[in-house]
C-alpha positions in Angstrom: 131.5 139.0 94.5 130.5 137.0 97.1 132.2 139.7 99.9 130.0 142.2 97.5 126.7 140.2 98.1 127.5 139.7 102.0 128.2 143.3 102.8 125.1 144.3 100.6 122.6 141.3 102.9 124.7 143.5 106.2 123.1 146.8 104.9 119.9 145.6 104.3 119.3 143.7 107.9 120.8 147.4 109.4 118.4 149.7 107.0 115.4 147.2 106.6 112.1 149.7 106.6 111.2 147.4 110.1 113.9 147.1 111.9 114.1 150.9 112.9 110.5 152.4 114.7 110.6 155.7 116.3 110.1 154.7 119.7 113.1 151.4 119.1 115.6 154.4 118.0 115.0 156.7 120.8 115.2 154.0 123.1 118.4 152.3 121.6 119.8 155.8 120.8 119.7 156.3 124.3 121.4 153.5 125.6 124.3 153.7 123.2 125.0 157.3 124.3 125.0 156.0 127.9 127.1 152.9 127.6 129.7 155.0 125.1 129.9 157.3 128.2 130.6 154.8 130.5 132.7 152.9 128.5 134.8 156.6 128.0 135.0 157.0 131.6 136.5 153.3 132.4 139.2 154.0 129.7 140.0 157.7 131.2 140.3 155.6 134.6 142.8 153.1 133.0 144.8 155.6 132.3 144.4 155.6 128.4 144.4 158.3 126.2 141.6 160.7 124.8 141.7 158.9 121.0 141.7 155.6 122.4 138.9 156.4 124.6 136.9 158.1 122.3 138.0 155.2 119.8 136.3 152.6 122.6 133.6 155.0 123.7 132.8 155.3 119.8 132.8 151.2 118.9 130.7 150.4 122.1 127.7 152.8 120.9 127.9 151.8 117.5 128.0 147.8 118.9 125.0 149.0 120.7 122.9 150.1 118.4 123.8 147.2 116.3 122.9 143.9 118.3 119.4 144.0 117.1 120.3 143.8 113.4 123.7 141.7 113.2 123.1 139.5 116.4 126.7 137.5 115.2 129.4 139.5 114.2 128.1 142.0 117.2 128.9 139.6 119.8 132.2 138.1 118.3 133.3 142.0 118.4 132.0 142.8 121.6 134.0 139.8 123.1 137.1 140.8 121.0 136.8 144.5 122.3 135.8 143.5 125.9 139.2 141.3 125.9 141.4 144.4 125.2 139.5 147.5 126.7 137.8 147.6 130.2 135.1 150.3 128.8 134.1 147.5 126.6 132.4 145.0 128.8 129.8 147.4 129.6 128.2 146.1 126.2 128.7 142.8 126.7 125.6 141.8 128.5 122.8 143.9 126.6 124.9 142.2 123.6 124.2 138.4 124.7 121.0 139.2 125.4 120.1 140.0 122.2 122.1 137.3 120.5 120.8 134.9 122.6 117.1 134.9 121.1 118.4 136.2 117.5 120.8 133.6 116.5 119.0 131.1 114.8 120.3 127.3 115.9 121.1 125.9 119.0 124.4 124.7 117.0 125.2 127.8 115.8 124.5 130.0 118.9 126.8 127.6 121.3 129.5 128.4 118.4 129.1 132.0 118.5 129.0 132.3 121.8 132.1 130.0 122.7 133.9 131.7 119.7 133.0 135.1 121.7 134.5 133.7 124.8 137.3 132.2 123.4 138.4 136.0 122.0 137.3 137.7 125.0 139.5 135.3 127.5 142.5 134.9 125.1 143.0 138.6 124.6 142.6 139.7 127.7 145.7 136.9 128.7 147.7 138.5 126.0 147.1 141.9 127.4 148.1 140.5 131.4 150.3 138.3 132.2 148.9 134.8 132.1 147.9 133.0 135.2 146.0 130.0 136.1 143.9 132.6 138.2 143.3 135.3 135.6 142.2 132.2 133.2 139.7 130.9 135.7 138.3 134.6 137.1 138.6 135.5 133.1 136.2 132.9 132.1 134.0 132.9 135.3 133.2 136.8 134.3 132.4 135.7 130.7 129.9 133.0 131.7 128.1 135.3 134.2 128.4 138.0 132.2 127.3 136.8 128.6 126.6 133.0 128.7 124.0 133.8 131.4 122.2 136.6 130.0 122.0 134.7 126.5 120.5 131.8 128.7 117.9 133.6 129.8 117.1 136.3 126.5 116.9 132.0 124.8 114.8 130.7 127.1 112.3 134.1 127.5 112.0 133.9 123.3 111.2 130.2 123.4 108.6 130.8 126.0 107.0 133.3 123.7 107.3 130.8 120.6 105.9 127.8 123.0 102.7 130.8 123.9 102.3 131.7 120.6 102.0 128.0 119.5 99.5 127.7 122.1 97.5 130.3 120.9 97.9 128.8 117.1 97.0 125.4 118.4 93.5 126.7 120.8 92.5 128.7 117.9 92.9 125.3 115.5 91.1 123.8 117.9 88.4 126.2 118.5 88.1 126.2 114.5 88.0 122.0 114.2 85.0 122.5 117.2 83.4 124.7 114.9 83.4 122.0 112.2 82.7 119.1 114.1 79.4 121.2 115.5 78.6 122.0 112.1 78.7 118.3 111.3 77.2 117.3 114.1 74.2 119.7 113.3 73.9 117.6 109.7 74.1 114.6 111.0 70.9 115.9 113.5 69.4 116.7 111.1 69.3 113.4 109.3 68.4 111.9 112.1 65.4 114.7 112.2 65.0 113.8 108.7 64.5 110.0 109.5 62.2 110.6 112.0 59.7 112.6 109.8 60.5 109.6 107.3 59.1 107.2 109.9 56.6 109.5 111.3 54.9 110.3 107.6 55.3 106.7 107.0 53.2 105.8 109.7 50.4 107.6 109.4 50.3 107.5 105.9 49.9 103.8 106.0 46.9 104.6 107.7 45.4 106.6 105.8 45.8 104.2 103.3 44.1 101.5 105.2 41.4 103.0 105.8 41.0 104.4 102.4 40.8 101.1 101.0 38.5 100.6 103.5 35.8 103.3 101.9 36.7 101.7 98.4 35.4 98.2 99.1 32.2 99.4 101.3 29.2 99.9 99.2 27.8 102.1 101.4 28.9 104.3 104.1 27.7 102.5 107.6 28.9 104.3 111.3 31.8 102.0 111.5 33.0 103.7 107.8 32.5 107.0 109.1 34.3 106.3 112.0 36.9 104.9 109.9 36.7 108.3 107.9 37.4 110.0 111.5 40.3 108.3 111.9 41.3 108.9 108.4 40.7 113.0 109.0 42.6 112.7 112.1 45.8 110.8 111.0 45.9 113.2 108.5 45.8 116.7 110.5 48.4 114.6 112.9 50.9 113.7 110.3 50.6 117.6 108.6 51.5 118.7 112.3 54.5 116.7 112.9 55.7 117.5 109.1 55.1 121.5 109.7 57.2 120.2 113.1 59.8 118.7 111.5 60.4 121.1 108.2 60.5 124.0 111.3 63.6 122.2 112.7 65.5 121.8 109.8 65.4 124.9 108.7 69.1 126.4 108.8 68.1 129.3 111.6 64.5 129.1 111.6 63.1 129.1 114.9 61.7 126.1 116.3 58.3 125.3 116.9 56.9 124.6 121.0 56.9 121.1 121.7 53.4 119.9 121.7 51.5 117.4 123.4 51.6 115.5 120.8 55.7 115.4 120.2 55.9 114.7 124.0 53.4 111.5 123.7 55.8 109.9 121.6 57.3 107.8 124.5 56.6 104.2 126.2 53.1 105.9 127.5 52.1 106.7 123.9 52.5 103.3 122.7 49.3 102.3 124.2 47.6 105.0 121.9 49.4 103.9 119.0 48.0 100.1 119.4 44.4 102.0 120.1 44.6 103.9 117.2 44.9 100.7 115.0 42.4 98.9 116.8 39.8 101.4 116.0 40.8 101.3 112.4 40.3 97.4 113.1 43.2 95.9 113.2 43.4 93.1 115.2 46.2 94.6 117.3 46.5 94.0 121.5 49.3 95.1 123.6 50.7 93.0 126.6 52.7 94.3 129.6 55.5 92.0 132.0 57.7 93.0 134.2 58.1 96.3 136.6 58.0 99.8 134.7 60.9 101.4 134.9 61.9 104.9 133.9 64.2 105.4 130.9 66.3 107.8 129.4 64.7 110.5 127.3 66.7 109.2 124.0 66.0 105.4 125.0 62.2 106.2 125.5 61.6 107.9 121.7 63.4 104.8 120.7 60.7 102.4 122.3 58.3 104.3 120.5 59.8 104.2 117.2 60.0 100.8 117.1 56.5 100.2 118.4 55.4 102.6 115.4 58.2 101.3 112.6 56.1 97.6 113.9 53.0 98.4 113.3 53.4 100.4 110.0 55.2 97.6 108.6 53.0 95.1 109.5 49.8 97.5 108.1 51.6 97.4 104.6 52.8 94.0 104.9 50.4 91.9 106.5 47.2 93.3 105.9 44.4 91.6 108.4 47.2 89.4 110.6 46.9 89.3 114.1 49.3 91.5 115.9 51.0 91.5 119.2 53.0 94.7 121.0 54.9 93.4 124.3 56.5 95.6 126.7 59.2 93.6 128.7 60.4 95.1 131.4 63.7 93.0 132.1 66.2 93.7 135.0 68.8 95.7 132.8 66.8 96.6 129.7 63.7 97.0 128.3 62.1 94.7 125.2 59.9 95.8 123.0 58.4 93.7 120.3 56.2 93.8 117.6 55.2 89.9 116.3 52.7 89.8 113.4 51.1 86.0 112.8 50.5 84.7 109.0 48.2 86.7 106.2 45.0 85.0 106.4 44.6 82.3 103.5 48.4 82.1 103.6 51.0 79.7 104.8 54.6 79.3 104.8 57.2 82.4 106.2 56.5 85.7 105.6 57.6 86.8 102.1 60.0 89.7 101.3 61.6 92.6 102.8 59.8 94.6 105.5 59.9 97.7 103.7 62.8 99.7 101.5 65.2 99.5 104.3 65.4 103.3 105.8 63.2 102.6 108.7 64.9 99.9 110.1 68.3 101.4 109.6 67.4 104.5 111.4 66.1 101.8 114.0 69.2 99.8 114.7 70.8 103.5 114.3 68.5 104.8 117.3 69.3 102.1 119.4 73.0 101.7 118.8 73.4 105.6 120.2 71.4 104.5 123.3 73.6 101.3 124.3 70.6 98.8 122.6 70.1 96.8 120.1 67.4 95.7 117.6 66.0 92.5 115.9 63.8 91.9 112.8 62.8 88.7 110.9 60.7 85.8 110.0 59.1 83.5 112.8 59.4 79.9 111.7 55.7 79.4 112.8 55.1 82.5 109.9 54.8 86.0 110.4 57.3 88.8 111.1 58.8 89.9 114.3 60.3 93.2 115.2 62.4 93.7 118.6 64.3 96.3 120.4 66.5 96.4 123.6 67.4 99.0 124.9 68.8 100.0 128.6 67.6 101.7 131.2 71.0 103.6 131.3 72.3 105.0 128.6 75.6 106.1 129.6 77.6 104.3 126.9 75.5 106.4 124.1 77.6 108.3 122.1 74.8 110.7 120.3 75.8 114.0 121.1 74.6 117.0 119.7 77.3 120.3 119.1 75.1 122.9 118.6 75.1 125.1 120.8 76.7 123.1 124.1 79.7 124.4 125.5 81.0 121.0 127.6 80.4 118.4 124.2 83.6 119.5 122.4 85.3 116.8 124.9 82.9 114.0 124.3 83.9 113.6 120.8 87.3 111.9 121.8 85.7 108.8 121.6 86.1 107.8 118.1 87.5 110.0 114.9 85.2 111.0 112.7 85.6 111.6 108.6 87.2 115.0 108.6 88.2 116.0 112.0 91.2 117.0 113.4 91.5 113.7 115.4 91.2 113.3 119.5 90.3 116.1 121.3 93.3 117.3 123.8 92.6 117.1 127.5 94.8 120.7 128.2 94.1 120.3 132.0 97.0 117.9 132.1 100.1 120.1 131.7 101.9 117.1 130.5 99.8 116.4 127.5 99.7 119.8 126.3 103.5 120.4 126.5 104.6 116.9 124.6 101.7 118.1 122.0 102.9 121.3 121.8 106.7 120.4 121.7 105.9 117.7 118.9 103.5 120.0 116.4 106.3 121.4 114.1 109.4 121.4 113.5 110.1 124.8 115.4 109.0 123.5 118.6 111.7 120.7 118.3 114.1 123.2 118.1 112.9 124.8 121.1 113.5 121.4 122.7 117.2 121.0 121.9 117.8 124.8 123.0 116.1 123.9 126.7 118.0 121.0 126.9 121.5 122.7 126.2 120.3 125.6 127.9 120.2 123.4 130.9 123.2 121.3 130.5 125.5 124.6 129.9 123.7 125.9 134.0 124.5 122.8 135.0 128.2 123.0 133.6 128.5 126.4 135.0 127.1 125.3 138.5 129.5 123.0 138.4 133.0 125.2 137.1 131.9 127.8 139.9 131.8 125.1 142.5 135.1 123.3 141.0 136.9 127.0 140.8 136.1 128.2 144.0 136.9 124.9 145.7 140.2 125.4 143.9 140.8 129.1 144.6 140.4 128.3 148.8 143.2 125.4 148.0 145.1 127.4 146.9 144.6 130.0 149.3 145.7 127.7 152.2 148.9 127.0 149.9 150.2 130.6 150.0 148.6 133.1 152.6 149.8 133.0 156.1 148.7 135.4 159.1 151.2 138.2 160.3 151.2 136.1 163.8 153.0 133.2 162.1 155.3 135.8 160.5 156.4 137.2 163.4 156.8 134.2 165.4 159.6 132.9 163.2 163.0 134.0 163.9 166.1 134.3 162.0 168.4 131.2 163.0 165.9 128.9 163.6 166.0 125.5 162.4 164.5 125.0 158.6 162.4 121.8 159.6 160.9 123.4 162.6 159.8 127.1 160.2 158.3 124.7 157.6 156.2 122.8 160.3 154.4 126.5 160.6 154.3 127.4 157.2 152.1 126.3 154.2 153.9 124.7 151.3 153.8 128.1 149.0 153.0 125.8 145.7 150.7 128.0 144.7 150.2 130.3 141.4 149.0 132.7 143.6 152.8 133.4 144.4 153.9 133.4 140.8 153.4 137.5 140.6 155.1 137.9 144.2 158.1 135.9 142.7 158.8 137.8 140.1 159.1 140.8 142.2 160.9 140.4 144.7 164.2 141.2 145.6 167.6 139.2 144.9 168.0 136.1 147.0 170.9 135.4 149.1 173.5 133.4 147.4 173.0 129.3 147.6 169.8 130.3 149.4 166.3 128.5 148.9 163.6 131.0 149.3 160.2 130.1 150.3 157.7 133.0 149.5 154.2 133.5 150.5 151.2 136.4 151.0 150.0 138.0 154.2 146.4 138.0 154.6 146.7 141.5 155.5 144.8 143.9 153.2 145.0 146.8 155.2 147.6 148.6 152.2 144.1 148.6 149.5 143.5 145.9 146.9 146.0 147.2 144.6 148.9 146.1 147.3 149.8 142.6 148.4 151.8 142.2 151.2 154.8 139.4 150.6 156.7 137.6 153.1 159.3 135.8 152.3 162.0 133.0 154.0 165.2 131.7 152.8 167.1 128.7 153.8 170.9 127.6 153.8 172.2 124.6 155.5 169.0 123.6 157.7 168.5 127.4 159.2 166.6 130.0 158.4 169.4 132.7 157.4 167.1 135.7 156.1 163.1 136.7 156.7 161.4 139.9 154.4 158.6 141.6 154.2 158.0 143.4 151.1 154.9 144.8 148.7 154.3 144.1 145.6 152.0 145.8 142.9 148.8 143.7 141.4 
C-alpha cells in the first residue's frame, strides 16, 4: 500500500496541471533530444553497442525531462548511470542544478547529493580497475561537475527567496506607514480639536463677561456700547476660527487660507489678547524682560495658547482680580506667565480647579512636543498662576505630522506607538537589513544554514583540489623520468650508482605499468617507471624499466603499455 501511495504522489508531481507550460515543454523537450544524442554518440565512441546506446541515449532524455518534477531520485540515477556509462554524465550537471534549489533541507540535499556521489564514484571503480588516482580524478569530476552546479542553482534560489522577502517586508512596511500616517492624522486632529476647544473657550468667556456686563447696567452708557462692540466682535472672531477649524477636520475637505487672524496667534498677538481684555475692563497689563528672540513656529502657537488658556481661566475664575501677562525672555527659553491676584472681598488661596481639565492638558501636551514645560497653581499670597517654558529650539520635539510628508516615516523610530509595527528599519545599512531579513521567518533561517554549508563544502573543495594536486605532482616526481636519464644508464653498471639517478618508483602511478609488463629475469628486482614522453597519444604510456641482481644493473626495457 504504501509503495501504491508513493508511486501514485510520483505521478502526480510528473502530471501536475503546473508543472508542464507550453513554452517549459518545448524548451525541456529540446534539451532532452540533444543530450540523448550526445549521450548516443559517447556510447557509439566507447565502443558499445546499438541497444545499449539507445538504452543510455533513452534514460538520459527521460532523466532530462524529469529533474524538474522528481529533483531526488533524478540525481541518485543520474549519478548511478553516469558511474557505468560515459554518455551519462552529459546529464549530470543540468541535473544538480535543478536538484540543487528543489530539494527541500539543507540536511537532506548534502544526503542526496553525497549518496549521488558515492554511486557515481563507486561504480565507476567497479567498472575500471581501482586506483588511488581514478578515486581522486573520480571524485574531483563529481564535485566540479555536480556539487558545484548545485552550489550555485542553491545559492541563486536563496537569493530570489532573500528578494522576494524583501519585497514582502518593504510592502509591510509601506503598509504599517500607511497606518501610522493615518494615526498620525487622528491624533492631528485632536490636537485641531483641542485647539478650537481653547479657542471657543476663550472667546466665549468673553462674551459672557461682557453679557453680564449689559445685565447689571440700567441703562446703556458709551462704555456699554463699547462693551457691546466687543461683544459683536468676539463673536464674528470665534464663528471664524470655528468655520476654520470644522474646514480642517473634515476627512478630505479642502482647507480654508490662513488668515490674518490664524497667523496673529503668536508672541506678537499676545499683546492684542491682553488689549482686548482691557477694553472689556479687565484690569489686565502685560510686562516684557529680557531680549526677544525668535522661536519656532510650534513653540510660538504654544506661547500664545497659554497666554489665552491664562486669561480665560482667570475671566471665569476670578472675575474683577488684577492680572499680570509676563514675557521672559531667558537665555535658553522663554517664560510666559499668567498670575491673577485674590477676588476682591476675598482672602485665603484661590479655591478649586481652574477649569474641567482639557485646556491645561492640551497645554502641558503643546509644550511637551516642543521640548517645554508648563506650570499651574495657587500663589501662597492668593490668586492663581499659569506658566510655560518653552525653548527657543525645538529640536527634541517629537510632534510630527504623516500626512502627506515623504521623509517623517523615519522620525517615528523614536518611541513605539499602540499599534505599530515597532521601530522603523534604517535599510541604508546593509547590515541591518540582512540580520532583519535573515531573522523574519523561519524560511530565511534555512537560507542561513544552506549559505553557510554552501560555503564550508567551497571551502572543502578548495581545499581537496589543492591537497590532490599537491599529491598528484608527488607522485609524479616518484615515477616519471626523462628519456636523457634513460639513456644515460647502462647495462652493468653498479645498482647504487643507477638509483642515485632515478626516482624511488613508489608510486601508484606505476601500478598499471606493473601489471603489464613483461616477465622479469630470474632472482631479479625490477624497478619500473614512466617516461615523460607523450609523443605515442594519451592512450600510450611509455614504461621503462630496470632490474637488479647482485649490486649491477643486469637488464634495461623500454616498453608501452595501454591506459
Amino acid at each position: 500500500m504504501r509503495a501504491t501511495a508513493w508511486a501514485r504522489g510520483l505521478g502526480r508531481r510528473v502530471t501536475e496541471p503546473g508543472q508542464w507550460p507550453r513554452r517549459r515543454l518545448v524548451g525541456e523537450s529540446a534539451l532532452a533530444l540533444v543530450l540523448g544524442l550526445l549521450a548516443a554518440g559517447l556510447e557509439g565512441l566507447s565502443g558499445a553497442g546499438w541497444p545499449r546506446t539507445a538504452a543510455v541515449a533513452t534514460v538520459v532524455a527521460a532523466l532530462s525531462l524529469l529533474r524538474r518534477a522528481l529533483p531526488t531520485p533524478v540525481l541518485l540515477a543520474s549519478g548511478a548511470l553516469a558511474g557505468v556509462s560515459p554518455g551519462g554524465v552529459l546529464v549530470l550537471m543540468p541535473v544538480a542544478w535543478s536538484a540543487g534549489r528543489r530539494i527541500d533541507g539543507v540536511v537532506r540535499a548534502l544526503v542526496t547529493f553525497t549518496a549521488s556521489g558515492v554511486l557515481c564514484v563507486g561504480l565507476s571503480l567497479i567498472e575500471s580497475p581501482p586506483t588511488p588516482l581514478t578515486l581522486v580524478l573520480t571524485t574531483l569530476f563529481f564535485l566540479v561537475s555536480v556539487v558545484v552546479p548545485g552550489l550555485a542553482s542553491r545559492y541563486w534560489s536563496q537569493r530570489r527567496t532573500l528578494l522576494r522577502a524583501l519585497q514582502e517586508r518593504n510592502a509591510q512596511l509601506l503598509r504599517e506607514r500607511q497606518m501610522i500616517a493615518g494615526q498620525a492624522r487622528m491624533r492631528e486632529r485632536q490636537r485641531i480639536a483641542q485647539d478650537m476647544h481653547d479657542s471657543l473657550g476663550h472667546q466665549l468667556a468673553l462674551i459672557a463677561v461682557h453679557t453680564g456686563a449689559l445685565e447689571v447696567d440700567p441703562e446703556l452708557t458709551a462704555r456699554q456700547r463699547e462693551a457691546v462692540g466687543v461683544l459683536r466682535e468676539a463673536s464674528v472672531a470665534a464663528m471664524h476660527e470655528l468655520r476654520e477649524v470644522v474646514g480642517i477636520l473634515k476627512d478630505g475637505g479642502a482647507q480654508e487660507e490662513p488668515t490674518a487672524q490664524a497667523a496673529s496667534r503668536v508672541v506678537a498677538g499676545i499683546e492684542a489678547l491682553v488689549e482686548s481684555a482691557a477694553a472689556a475692563g479687565t484690569p489686565v497689563r502685560l510686562e516684557r524682560s529680557g531680549e526677544p528672540r525668535p522661536l519656532a513656529p510650534a513653540a510660538d502657537h504654544a506661547a500664545y495658547r497659554v497666554a489665552q488658556e491664562g486669561l480665560t481661566n482667570a475671566y471665569k475664575h476670578a472675575p474683577g482680580a488684577p492680572i499680570t501677562v509676563s514675557l521672559r525672555y531667558e537665555p535658553d527659553s522663554l517664560v510666559v506667565e499668567v498670575a491673577n491676584g485674590p477676588v476682591p472681598g476675598e482672602t485665603g488661596p484661590w479655591p478649586g480647579a481652574v477649569s474641567g481639565g482639557q485646556g491645561l492638558m492640551g497645554l502641558r501636551e503643546r509644550a511637551r512636543l516642543v521640548g517645554g514645560m508648563v506650570h499651574a497653581g495657587p500663589v501662597d499670597a492668593g490668586g492663581f498662576r499659569l506658566a510655560g517654558v518653552l525653548p527657543y529650539e525645538t529640536g527634541e520635539a517629537r510632534e510630527t505630522t504623516l500626512g502627506d510628508a515623504a521623509d517623517d516615516f523615519r522620525q517615528q523610530t523614536g518611541g513605539e506607538i499602540l499599534g505599530d509595527g515597532g521601530p522603523v528599519i534604517d535599510w541604508s545599512d546593509p547590515r541591518e537589513e540582512f540580520k532583519n531579513i535573515m531573522g523574519s521567518t523561519r524560511r530565511n533561517h534555512g537560507c542561513l544554514i544552506g549559505c553557510g554549508a554552501g560555503v564550508l563544502i567551497l571551502v572543502g573543495l578548495v581545499v581537496a583540489l589543492v591537497f590532490g594536486a599537491g599529491k598528484l605532482l608527488d607522485e609524479v616526481d616518484k615515477a616519471v623520468i626523462d628519456p636523457s636519464v634513460y639513456a644515460s644508464v647502462h647495462v652493468g653498471d653498479p645498482e647504487e650508482r643507477v638509483r642515485e639517478k632515478l626516482p624511488s618508483g613508489k608510486s601508484f602511478l606505476t601500478m598499471d605499468a606493473e601489471r603489464q609488463a613483461p616477465p622479469e629475469p630470474p632472482g631479479a628486482g625490477c624497478l619500473t617507471l614512466l617516461s615523460t614522453d607523450a609523443s605515442k597519444g594519451l592512450s600510450t604510456d611509455t614504461v621503462y624499466r630496470f632490474c637488479f641482481k647482485d649490486g649491477k644493473l643486469i637488464e634495461k626495457r623500454e616498453f608501452d603499455v595501454q591506459n
